[in-house]
C-alpha positions in Angstrom: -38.8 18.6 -16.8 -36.4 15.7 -17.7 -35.8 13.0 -15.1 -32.3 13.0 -13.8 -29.8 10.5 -14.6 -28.6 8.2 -12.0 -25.7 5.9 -12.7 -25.4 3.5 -9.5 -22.3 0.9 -9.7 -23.5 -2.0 -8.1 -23.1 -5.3 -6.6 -23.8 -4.8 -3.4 -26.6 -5.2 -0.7 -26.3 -1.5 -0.1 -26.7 -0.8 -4.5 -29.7 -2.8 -4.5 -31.2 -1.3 -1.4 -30.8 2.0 -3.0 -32.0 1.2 -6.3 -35.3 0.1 -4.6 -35.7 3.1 -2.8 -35.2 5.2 -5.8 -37.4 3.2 -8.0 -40.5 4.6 -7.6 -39.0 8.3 -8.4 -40.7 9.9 -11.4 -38.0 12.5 -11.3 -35.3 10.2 -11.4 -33.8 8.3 -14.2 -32.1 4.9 -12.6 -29.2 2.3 -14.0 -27.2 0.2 -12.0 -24.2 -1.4 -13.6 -23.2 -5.0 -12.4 -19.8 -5.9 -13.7 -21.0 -9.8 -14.2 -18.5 -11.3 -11.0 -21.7 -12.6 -9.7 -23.6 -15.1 -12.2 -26.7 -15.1 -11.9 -27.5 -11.9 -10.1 -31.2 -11.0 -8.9 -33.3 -8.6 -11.0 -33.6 -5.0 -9.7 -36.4 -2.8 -10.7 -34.6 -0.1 -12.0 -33.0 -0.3 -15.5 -29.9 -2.7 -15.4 -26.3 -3.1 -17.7 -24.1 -5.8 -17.7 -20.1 -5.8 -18.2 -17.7 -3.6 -18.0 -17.1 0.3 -19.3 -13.2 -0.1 -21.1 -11.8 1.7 -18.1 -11.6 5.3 -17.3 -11.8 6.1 -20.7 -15.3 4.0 -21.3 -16.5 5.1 -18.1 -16.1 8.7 -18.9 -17.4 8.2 -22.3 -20.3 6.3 -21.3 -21.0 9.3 -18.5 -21.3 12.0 -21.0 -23.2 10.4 -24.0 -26.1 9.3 -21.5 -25.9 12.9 -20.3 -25.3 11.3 -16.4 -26.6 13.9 -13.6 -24.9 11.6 -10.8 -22.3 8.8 -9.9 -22.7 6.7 -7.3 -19.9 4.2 -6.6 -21.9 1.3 -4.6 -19.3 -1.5 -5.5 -17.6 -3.9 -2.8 -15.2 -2.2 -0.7 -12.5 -4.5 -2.1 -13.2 -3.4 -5.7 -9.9 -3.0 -6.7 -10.4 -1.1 -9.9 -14.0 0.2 -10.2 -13.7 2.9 -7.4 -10.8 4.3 -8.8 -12.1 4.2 -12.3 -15.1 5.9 -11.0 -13.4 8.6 -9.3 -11.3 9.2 -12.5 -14.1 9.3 -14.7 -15.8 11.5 -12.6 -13.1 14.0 -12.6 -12.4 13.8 -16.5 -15.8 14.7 -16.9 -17.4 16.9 -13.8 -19.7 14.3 -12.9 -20.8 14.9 -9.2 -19.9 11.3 -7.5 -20.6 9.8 -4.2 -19.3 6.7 -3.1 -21.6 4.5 -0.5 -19.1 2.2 1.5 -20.9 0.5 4.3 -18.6 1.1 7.5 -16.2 -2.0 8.4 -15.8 -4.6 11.1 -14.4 -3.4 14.6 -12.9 -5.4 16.9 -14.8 -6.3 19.9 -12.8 -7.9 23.3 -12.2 -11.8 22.3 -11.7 -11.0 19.4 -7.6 -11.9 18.1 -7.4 -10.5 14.6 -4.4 -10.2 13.1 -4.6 -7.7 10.4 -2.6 -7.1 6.9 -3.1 -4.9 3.9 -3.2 -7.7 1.3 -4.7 -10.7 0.7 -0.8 -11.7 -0.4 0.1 -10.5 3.2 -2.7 -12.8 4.3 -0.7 -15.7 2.7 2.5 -14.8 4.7 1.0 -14.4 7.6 -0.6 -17.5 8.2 3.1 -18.5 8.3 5.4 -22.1 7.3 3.5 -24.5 9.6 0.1 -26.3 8.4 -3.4 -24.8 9.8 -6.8 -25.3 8.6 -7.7 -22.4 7.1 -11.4 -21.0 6.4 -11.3 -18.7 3.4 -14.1 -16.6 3.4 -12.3 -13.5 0.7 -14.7 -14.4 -2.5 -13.4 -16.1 -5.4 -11.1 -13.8 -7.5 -8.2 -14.1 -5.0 -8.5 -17.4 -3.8 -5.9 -18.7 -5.9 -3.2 -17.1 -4.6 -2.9 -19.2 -1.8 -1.4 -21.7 -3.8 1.8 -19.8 -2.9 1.0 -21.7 0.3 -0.1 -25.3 -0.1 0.7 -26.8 2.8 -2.1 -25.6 4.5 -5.7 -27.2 4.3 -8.4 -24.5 3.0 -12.1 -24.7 3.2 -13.2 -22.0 0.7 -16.7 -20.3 0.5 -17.9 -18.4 -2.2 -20.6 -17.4 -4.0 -19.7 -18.9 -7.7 -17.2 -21.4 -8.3 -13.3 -20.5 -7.8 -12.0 -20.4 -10.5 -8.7 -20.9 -11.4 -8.7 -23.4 -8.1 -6.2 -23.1 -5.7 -3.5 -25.3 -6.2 -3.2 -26.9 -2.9 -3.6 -30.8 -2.3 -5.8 -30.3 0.8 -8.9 -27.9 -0.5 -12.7 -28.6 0.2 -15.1 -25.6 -1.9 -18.4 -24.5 -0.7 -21.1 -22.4 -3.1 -23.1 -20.4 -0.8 -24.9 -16.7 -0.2 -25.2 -15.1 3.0 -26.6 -14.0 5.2 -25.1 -17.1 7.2 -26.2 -18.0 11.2 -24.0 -18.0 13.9 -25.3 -21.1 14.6 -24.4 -22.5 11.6 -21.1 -20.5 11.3 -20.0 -22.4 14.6 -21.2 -25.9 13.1 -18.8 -25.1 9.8 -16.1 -24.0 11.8 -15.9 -26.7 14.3 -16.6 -29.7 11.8 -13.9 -28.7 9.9 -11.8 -28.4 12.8 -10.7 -24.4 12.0 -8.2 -23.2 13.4 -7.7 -19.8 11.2 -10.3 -17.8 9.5 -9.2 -15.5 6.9 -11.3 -12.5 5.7 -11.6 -9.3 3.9 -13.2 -6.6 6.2 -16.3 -6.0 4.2 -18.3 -5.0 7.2 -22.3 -5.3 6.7 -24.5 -8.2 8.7 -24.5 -10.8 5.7 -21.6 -12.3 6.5 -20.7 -10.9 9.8 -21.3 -14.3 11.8 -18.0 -15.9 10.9 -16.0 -13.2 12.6 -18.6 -13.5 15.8 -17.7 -17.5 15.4 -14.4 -17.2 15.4 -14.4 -14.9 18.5 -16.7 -17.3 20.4 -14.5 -20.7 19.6 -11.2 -18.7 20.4 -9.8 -18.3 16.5 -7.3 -15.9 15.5 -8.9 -13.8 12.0 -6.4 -12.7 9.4 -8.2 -9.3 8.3 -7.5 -7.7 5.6 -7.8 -3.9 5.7 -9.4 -1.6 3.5 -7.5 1.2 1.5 -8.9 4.4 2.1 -11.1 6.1 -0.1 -9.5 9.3 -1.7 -11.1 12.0 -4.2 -14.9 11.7 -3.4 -17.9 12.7 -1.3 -18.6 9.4 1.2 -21.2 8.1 2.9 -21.7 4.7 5.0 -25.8 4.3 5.0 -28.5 4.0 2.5 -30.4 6.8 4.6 -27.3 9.0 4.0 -26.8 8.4 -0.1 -30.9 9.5 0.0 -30.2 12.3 1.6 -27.4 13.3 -0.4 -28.6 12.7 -3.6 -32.0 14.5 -2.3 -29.8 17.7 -2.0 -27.3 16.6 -4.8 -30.0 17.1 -7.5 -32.3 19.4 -6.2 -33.6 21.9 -8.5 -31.8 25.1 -8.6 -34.8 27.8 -6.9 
C-alpha cells in the first residue's frame, strides 16, 4: 500500500515538531514547504521545498500532480497570505486541510496591553509624542513605522530588516528565541523601554518580553490575530497527530 502524502506548510516551531514526529512513519509520505522568510533555516528530517507555489493557482496545482492525501497549514499565525491560499487551494481541489495555530497570549493582571488589529494601527497608536519603542513584529513590517519617525525603535529579528525603517533613532538586533526573562528585563531596561510592540504569536519562544514588560510596568501594543475561517483547527502537536491519525486512516 502507497504511503500517504503529507504536505505540511511550515515555518514554525509547531511544523517542525510535527514533522519530527511523523518522520519515522513508513505509511506516511512527508514535505514541508518553507517559503524562504527565514535564511538559513535548520534541516528537518522529512523531505523539504523551498519558495513559493504561484498562489492559489500553484498551490492547487502543485496538490493534485503530487497526488496530496493531506494539507496541513503550520505557518505563523500572521501569515498574511499562505493560510488563505491554503484554504483556497484546498477547496479548488478537495484536499482535506487542517490548520495547526498554537493558541495566543492572554492577558494576565499587570499586564496593560493595548490592543489593535494592524500593525499600521500599531503605528497610530503609539501616538504624536516620542517613546522608545521595542519592536519585536519580525522583519517584513518593520518598515512601516517610518510613518512615525519620531520615535526611537529597538528592532529584533531574526534576519536583517530589510528595507530599514526610515527613522533617525533605530538600533537593529539579529537574534532567535527562545529569549530569558532575565535577559528580556536587561534589554528592556538598558534601552530605557517604555513601549513594547508585538504581534500575538503566542508559543514560549518568545513569550518573555511580554512577562518583562508586565514586571517593569510597560504598556504592550498587541496586535490581534484574524480569525481563522474555512478549515478544521487545532492548537497542539498532540492534537494535529491525532487528527491526522483519524484523517488518513484506512477505510475498514
Amino acid at each position: 500500500m502507497a504511503a500517504s502524502k503529507i504536505l505540511i506548510l511550515g515555518g514554525t516551531t509547531e511544523a517542525r515538531k510535527l514533522a519530527e514526529a511523523l518522520a519515522p512513519r513508513k505509511d506516511l509520505d512527508v514535505t514541508v514547504s518553507l517559503a524562504g522568510r527565514t535564511q538559513e533555516p535548520r534541516p528537518l528530517p522529512v523531505k523539504t521545498r523551498h519558495g513559493g507555489f504561484g498562489g492559489v493557482e500553484g498551490l492547487a496545482a502543485y496538490l493534485k500532480a503530487e497526488d496530496i492525501a493531506l494539507l496541513v497549514d503550520a505557518t505563523h499565525p500572521f501569515a498574511q497570505r499562505m493560510t488563505p491560499n491554503a484554504i483556497a487551494a484546498a477547496e479548488l481541489t478537495s484536499t482535506p486541510l487542517l490548520c495547526l495555530n498554537r493558541p495566543g497570549w492572554v492577558a494576565e493582571p499587570g499586564d496593560d496591553w493595548r490592543m489593535v488589529t494592524s500593525i499600521e494601527d500599531a503605528v497610530e497608536k503609539l501616538g504624536a509624542a516620542s517613546r522608545r519603542v521595542f519592536l519585536a513584529i519580525g522583519r517584513q513590517e518593520a518598515h512601516l513605522f517610518s510613518r512615525a519617525p519620531q520615535h526611537f525603535y529597538l528592532a529584533r529579528s531574526v534576519d536583517p530588516i530589510d528595507p530599514p525603517i526610515k527613522a533617525p533613532d533605530c538600533r537593529y538586533i539579529l537574534a532567535t528565541g527562545p529569549f530569558s526573562l532575565d535577559d528580556e528585563i536587561r534589554l528592556l531596561t538598558e534601552h530605557a523601554i517604555d513601549v513594547v510592540v508585538s504581534k500575538n504569536s503566542g508559543g514560549a519562544a518568545t513569550y518573555a518580553k511580554i512577562e518583562a514588560a508586565r514586571r517593569l510596568g510597560l504598556a504592550v501594543v498587541m496586535v490581534e490575530r484574524k480569525r481563522v475561517d474555512g478549515a478544521a483547527c487545532v492548537d497542539t502537536v498532540e492534537g494535529a497527530l491525532a487528527f491526522i491519525d483519524h484523517a488518513l486512516a484506512p477505510a475498514k
